[in-house]
N, C-alpha and C positions, 0 to 999 in steps of 0.2 A: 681316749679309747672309746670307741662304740661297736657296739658288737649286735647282734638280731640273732634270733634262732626262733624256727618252728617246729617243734618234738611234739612226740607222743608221751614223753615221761616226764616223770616230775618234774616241776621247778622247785627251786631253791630260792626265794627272797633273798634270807639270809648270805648263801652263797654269791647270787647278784650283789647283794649291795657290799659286800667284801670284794669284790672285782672291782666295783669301781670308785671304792673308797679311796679319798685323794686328801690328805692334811692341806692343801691350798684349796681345797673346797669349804664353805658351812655348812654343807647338809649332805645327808643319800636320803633319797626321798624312794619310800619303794608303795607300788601298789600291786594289791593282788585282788580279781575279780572271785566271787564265792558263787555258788549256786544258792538261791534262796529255797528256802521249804515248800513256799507254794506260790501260782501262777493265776489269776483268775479264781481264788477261792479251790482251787485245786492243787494237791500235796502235787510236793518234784522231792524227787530223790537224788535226781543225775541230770546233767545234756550228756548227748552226744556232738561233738562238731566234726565236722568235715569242712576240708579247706581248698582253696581255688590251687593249683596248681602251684601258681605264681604268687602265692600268700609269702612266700620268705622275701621275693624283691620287694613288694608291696610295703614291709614291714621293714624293711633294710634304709628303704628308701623315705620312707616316714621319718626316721629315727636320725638319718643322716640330714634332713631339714629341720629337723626339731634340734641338734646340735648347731647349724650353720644360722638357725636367729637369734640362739641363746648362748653366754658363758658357760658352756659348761665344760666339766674336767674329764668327766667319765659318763657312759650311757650303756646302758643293756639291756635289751628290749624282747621280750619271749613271749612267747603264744603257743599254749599248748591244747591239742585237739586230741581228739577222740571219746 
């Protein structure tokens, strides 16, 4: 299974890595990017992102050559903006 999404709402790790949790696999490996506190010695509270039109093929298409070099069993790949 490989799946991409680009939402405005939440992610779920959790829910990810239960999608594509496989008993023929060793591992779900998840990453989640954080905002740091501050930038240059200057406090961040938020980003904001905005996204290329074509960010969901961009990221479909990433996801789908990152399964075709690798064994893998499951893949889910999400990016969230705003």
């Amino acid at each position: 299974m490989i799946t991409s999404k680009v939402t405005d709402h939440h992610i779920s790790s959790a829910q990810l890595a239960e999608e594509v949790s496989n008993l023929e696999a060793g591992a779900v490996v998840t990453f989640s990017g954080e905002v740091r506190n501050h930038d240059n010695n200057r406090e961040v509270s938020r980003l904001t992102y905005e996204i290329h039109p074509t960010a969901h093929i961009v990221i479909q298409n990433i996801a789908e050559e990152v399964a075709s070099r690798h064994e893998i069993t499951g893949l889910a790949v999400n990016h969230r903006f705003g």
